[in-house]
ZAFI-497246 format. One line per field, with one value per residue (C-alpha): residue number from 1; x, y, z. Coordinates in pm, 1 decimal, padded with zeros to 6 digits. Layout:
! ZAFI-497246
num = [NUM, ...]
px = [X, ...]
py = [Y, ...]
pz = [Z, ...]
! end
This chain:
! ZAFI-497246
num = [1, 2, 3, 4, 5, 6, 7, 8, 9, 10, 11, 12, 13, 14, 15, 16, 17, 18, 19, 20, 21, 22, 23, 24, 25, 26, 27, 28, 29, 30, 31, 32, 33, 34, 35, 36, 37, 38, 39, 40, 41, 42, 43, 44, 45, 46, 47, 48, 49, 50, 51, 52, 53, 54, 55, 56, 57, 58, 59, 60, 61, 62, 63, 64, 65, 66, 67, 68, 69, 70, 71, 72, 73, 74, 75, 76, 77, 78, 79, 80, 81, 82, 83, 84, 85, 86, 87, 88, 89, 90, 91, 92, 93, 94, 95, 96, 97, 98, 99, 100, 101, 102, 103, 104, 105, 106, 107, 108, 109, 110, 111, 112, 113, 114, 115, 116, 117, 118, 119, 120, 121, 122, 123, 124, 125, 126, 127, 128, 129, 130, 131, 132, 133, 134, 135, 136, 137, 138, 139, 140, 141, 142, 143, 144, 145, 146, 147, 148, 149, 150, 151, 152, 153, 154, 155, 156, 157, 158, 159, 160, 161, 162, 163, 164, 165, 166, 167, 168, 169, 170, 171, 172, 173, 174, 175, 176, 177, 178, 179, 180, 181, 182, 183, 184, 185, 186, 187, 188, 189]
px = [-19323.4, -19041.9, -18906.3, -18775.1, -19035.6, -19276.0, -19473.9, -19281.6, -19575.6, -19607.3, -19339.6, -19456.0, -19541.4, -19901.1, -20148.9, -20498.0, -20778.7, -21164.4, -21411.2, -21739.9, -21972.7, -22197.6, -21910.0, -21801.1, -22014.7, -21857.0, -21491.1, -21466.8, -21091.2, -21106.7, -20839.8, -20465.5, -20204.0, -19847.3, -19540.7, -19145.7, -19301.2, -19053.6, -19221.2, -19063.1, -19027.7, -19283.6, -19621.5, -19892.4, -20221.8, -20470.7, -20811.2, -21098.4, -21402.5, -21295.8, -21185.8, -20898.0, -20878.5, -20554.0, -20417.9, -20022.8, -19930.0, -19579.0, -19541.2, -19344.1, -19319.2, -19553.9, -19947.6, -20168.3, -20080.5, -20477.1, -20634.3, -20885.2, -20827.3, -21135.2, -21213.7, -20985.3, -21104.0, -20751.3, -20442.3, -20270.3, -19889.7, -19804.8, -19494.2, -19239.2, -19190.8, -19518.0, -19528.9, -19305.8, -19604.3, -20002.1, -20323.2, -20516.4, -20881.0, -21097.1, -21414.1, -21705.0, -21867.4, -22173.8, -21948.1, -21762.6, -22086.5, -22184.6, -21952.9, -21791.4, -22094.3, -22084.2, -22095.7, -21838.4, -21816.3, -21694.6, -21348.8, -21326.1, -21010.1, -20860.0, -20609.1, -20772.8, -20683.8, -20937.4, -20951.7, -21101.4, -21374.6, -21455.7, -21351.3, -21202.6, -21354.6, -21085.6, -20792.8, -20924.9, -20930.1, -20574.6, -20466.4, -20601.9, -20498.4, -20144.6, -20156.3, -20273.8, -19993.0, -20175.1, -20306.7, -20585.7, -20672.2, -20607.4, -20868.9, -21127.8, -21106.6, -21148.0, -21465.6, -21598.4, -21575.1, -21702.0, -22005.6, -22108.2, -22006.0, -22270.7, -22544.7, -22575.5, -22471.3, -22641.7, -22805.8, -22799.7, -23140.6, -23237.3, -23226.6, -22846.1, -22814.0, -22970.8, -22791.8, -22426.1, -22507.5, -22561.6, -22290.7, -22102.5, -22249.1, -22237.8, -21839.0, -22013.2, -22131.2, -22468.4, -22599.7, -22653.5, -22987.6, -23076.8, -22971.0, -23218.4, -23512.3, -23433.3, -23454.7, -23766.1, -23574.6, -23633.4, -23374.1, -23285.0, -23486.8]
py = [-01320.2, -01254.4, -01088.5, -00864.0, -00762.6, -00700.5, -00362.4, -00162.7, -00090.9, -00451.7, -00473.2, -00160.8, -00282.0, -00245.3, -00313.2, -00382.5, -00317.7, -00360.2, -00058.7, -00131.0, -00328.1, -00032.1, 00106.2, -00183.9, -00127.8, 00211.0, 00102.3, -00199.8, -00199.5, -00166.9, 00034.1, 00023.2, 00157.7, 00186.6, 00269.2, 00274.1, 00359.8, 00390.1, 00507.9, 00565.4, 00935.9, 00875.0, 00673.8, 00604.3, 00578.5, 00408.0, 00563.6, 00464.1, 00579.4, 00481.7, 00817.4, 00796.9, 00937.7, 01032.1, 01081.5, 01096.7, 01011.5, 01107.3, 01423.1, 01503.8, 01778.2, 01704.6, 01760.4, 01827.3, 01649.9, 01469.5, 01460.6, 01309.2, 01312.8, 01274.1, 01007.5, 00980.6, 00993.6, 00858.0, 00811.4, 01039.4, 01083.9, 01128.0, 01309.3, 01287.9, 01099.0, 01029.7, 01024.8, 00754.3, 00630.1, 00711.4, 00621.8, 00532.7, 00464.4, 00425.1, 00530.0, 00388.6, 00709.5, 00662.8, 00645.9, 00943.7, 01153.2, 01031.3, 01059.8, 01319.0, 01547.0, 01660.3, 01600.9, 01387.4, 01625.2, 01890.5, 01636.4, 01509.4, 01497.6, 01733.6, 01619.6, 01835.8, 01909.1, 01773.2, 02068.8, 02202.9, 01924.8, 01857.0, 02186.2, 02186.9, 01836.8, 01735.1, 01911.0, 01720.6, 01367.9, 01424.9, 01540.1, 01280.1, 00989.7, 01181.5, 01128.0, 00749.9, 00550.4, 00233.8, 00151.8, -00032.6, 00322.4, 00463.6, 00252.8, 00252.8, 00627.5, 00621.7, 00411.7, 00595.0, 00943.6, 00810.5, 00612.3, 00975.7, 01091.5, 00815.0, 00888.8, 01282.1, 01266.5, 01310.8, 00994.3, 00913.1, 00875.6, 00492.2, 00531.9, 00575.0, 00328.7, 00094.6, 00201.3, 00173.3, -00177.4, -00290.1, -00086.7, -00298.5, -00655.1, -00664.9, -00502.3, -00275.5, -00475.9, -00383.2, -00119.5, 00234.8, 00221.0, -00104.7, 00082.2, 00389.4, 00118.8, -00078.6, 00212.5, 00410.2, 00706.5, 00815.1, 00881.7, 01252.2, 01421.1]
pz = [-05983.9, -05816.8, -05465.2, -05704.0, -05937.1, -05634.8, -05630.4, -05428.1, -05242.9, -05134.8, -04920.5, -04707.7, -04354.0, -04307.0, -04072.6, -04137.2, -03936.3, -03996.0, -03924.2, -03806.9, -03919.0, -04000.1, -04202.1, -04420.4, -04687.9, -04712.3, -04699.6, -04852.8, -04822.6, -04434.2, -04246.2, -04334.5, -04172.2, -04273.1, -04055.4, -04183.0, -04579.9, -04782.2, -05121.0, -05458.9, -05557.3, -05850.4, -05757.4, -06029.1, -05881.7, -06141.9, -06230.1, -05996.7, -05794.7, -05499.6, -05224.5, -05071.1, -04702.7, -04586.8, -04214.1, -04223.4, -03865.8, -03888.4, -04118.1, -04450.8, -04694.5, -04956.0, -04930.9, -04625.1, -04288.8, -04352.7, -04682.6, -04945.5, -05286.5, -05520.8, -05778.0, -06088.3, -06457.4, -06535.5, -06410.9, -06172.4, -06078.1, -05730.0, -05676.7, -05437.4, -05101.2, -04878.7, -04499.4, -04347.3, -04159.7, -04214.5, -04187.1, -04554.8, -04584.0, -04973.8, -04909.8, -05184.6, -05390.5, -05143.7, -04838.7, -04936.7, -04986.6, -04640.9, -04460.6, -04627.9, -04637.1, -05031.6, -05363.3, -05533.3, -05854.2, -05567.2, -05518.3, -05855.1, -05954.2, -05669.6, -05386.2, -05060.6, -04772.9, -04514.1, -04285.7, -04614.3, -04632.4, -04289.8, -04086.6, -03734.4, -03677.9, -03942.2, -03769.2, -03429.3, -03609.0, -03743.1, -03454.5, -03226.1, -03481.6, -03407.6, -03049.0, -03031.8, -02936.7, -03092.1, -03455.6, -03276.8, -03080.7, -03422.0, -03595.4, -03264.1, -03283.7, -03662.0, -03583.1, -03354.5, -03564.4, -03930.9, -03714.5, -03580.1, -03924.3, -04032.7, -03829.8, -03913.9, -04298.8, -04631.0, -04749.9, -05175.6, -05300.2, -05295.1, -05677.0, -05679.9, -05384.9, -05639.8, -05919.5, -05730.6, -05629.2, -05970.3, -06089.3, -05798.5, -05831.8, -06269.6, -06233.5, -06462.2, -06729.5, -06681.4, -06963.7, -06798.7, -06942.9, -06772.4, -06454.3, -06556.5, -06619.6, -06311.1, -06102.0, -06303.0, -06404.5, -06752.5, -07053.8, -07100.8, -07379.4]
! end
């Protein structure tokens, strides 16, 4: 490939950080923080089940100043110019309900602001995030709120713990119905 025929999103500068250990499992992409973006006016995010959390550290016109945007069935088009510097995690389905605190079908498919999903705690965290000078800070104070997040959050049932790590470990090769046996639930009648 060449320098040309790079995704233009390849050539952002971005930093990478790692969350806890206690929140790995959760965000298996780790922290990543981008500064200078320069973003193409039409972006094409792919379907997945993975949950975006966005923190834009430097503002711009389009969508919330923090937000999450829920798993995609398909495709989705993002329009216009992003923030010229933010703060991205992808939280795993089972992180998101977590640390999130609700169902996934509640974000599916939606692009919301996270005042909406987490309250005032949400405007603090943005705001904070704002004010760090560092992206370490940035990612230490990102730690530090999702491991609170953690520790008072809704748990799955171990059945769809189980489930998603098969899910996870076969790439989803696995027959749904070997899931259901594997973890004793029963077919629908």
């Amino acid at each position: 490939m060449t320098a040309d025929a790079t995704p233009e999103r390849a050539r952002w500068p971005r930093l990478a950080g790692s969350p806890h250990p206690q929140l790995r499992s959760l965000l298996p992409r780790g922290y990543g923080g981008f500064t200078q973006a320069t973003t193409p006016r039409h972006l094409v995010l792919p379907a997945t089940a993975s949950v975006p959390l966005v923190i834009k550290i430097l503002d711009s016109p389009r969508r919330p100043p923090a937000f999450v945007m829920g798993a995609q069935g398909s495709f989705s088009v993002v329009e216009g110019d992003c923030a010229p510097s933010y703060l991205e995690i992808w939280l795993t389905p089972l992180g998101a309900y977590t640390l999130l605190g609700l169902p996934m079908d509640q974000l599916s498919g939606q692009l919301v602001d996270l005042v909406d999903v987490l309250g005032a705690a949400g405007r603090r965290l943005a705001e904070q995030l704002r004010q760090t000078p560092s992206w370490p800070g940035r990612f230490a104070l990102l730690d530090q709120f999702l491991l609170g997040r953690l520790n008072r959050g809704p748990r799955p049932s171990p059945e769809v713990g189980r489930a998603w790590q098969r899910l996870v470990a076969t790439g989803g090769a696995v027959p749904i119905r070997g899931i259901a046996d594997e973890v004793g639930w029963s077919p629908a009648t």
